[in-house]
C-alpha positions as YAML, in Angstrom:
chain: A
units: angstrom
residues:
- id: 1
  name: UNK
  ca: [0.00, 0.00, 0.00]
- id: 2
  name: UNK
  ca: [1.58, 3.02, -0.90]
- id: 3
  name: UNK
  ca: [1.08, 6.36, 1.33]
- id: 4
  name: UNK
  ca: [-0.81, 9.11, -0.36]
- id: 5
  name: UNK
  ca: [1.68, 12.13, -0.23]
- id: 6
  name: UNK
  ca: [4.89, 9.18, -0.51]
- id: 7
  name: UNK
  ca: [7.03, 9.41, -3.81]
- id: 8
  name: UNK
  ca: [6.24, 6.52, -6.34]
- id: 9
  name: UNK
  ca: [9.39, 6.10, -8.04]
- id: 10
  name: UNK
  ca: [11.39, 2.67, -7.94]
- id: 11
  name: UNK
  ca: [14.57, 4.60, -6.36]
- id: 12
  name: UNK
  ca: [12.51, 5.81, -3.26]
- id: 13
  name: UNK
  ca: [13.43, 3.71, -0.07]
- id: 14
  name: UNK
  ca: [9.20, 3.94, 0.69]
- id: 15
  name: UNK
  ca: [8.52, 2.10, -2.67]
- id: 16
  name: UNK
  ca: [10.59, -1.15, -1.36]
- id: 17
  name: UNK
  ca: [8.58, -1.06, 1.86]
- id: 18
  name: UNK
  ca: [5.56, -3.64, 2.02]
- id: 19
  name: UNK
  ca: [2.66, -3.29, 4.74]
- id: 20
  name: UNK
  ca: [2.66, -5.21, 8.20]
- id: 21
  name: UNK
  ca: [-1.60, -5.34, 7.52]
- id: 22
  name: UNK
  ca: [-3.84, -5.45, 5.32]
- id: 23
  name: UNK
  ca: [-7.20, -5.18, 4.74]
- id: 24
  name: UNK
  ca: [-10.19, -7.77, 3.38]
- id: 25
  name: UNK
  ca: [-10.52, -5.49, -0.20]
- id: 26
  name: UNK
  ca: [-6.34, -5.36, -0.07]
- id: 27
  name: UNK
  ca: [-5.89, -9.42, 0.28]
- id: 28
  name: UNK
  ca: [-8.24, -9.72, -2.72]
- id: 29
  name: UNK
  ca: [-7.19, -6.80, -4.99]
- id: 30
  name: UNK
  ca: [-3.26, -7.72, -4.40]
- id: 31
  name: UNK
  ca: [-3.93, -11.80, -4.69]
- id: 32
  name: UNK
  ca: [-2.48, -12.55, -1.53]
- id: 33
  name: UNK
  ca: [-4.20, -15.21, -0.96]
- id: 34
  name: UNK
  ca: [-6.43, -16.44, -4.40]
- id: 35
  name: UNK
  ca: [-9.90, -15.53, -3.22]
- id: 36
  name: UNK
  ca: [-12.86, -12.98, -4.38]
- id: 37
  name: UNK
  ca: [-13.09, -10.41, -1.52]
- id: 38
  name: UNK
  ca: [-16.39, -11.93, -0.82]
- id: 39
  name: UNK
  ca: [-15.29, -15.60, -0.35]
- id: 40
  name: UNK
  ca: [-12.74, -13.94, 1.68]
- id: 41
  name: UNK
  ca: [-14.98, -12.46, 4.34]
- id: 42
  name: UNK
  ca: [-16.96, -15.56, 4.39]
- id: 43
  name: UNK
  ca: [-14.04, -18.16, 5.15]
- id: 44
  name: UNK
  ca: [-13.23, -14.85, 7.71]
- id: 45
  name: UNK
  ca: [-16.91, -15.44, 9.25]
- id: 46
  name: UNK
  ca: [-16.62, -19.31, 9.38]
- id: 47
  name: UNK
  ca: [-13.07, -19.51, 11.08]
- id: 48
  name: UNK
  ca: [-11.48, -20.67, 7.92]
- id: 49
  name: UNK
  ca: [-8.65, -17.54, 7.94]
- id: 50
  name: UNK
  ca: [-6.36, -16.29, 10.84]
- id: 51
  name: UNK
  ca: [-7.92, -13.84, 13.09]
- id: 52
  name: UNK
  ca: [-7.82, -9.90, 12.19]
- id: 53
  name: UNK
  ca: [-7.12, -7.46, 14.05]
- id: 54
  name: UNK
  ca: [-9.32, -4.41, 14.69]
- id: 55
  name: UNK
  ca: [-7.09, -0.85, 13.74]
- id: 56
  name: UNK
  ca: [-8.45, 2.61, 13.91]
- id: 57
  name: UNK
  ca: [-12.19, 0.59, 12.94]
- id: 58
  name: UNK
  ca: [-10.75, -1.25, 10.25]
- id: 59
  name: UNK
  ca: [-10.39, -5.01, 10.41]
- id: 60
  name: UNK
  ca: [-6.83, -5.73, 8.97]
- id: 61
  name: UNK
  ca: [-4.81, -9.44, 8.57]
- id: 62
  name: UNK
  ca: [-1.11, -9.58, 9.44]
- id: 63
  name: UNK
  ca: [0.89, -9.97, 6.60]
- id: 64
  name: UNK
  ca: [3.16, -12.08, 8.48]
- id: 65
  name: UNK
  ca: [0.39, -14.62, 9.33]
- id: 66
  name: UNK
  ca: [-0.97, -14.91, 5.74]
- id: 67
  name: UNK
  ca: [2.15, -15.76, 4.67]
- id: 68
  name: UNK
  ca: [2.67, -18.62, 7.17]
- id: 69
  name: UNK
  ca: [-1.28, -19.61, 6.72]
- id: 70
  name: UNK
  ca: [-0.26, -20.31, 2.88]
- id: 71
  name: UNK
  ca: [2.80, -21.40, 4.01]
- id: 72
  name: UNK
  ca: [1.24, -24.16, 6.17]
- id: 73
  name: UNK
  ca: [-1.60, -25.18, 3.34]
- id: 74
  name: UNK
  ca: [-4.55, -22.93, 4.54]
- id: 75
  name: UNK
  ca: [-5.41, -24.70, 7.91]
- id: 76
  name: UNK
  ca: [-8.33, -23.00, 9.71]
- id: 77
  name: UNK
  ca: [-8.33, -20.43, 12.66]
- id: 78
  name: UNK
  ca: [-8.34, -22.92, 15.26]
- id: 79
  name: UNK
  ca: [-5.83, -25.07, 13.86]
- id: 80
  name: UNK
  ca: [-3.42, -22.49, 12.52]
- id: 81
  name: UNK
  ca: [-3.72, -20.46, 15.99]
- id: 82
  name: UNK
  ca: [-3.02, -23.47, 17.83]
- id: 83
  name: UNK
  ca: [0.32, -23.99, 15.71]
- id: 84
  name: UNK
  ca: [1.30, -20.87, 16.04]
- id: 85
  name: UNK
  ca: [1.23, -21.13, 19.83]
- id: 86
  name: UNK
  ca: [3.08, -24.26, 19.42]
- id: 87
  name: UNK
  ca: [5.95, -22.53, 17.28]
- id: 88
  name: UNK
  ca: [6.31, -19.19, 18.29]
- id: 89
  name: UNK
  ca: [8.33, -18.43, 21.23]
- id: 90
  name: UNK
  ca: [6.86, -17.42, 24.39]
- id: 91
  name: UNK
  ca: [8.04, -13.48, 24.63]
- id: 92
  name: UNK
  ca: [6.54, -13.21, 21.32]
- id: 93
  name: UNK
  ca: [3.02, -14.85, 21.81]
- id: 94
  name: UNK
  ca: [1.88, -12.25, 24.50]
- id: 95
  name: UNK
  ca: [0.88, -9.53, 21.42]
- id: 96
  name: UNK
  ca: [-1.27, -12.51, 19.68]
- id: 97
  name: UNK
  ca: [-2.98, -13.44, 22.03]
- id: 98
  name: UNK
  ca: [-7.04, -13.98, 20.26]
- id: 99
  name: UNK
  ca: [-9.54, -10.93, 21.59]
...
């Protein structure tokens, strides 16, 4: 996602930075993972994506865990949370911690 007032050029040090969230529309738009935006908020509403986050009223995914999600074949919530737990070590679990 690029800022609105950031330069767009490929030399710009902001152009080589990617997000740490993203949003439902974002996932879709930028094929992150290979879903309409609407299947997306339905596998979101069944438990069938990592949890979001809520930021400044916006529901948003961690880039981070969509990458591992795909990474570990698309398990669902409960499964990939519990994995997580399982592999992530202990200082680091405290900000992930489901709401």
């Amino acid at each position: 996602m690029i800022q609105p007032n950031a330069p767009t050029s490929a030399d710009s040090p902001t152009a080589a930075i990617e997000p740490l969230a993203m949003t439902a529309s974002q996932i879709a738009e930028q094929g992150i993972v290979p879903v309409s935006l609407r299947t997306w908020r339905r596998m979101d509403s069944a438990g069938k994506c990592p949890r979001g986050l809520t930021c400044g009223g916006r529901k948003v995914w961690r880039l981070s865990d969509l990458r591992l999600w795909a990474e570990w074949d698309f398990p669902d919530r409960r499964v990939f949370e519990a994995r997580l737990r399982l592999e992530t070590p202990k200082e680091m679990t405290s900000s992930r911690k489901p709401a």
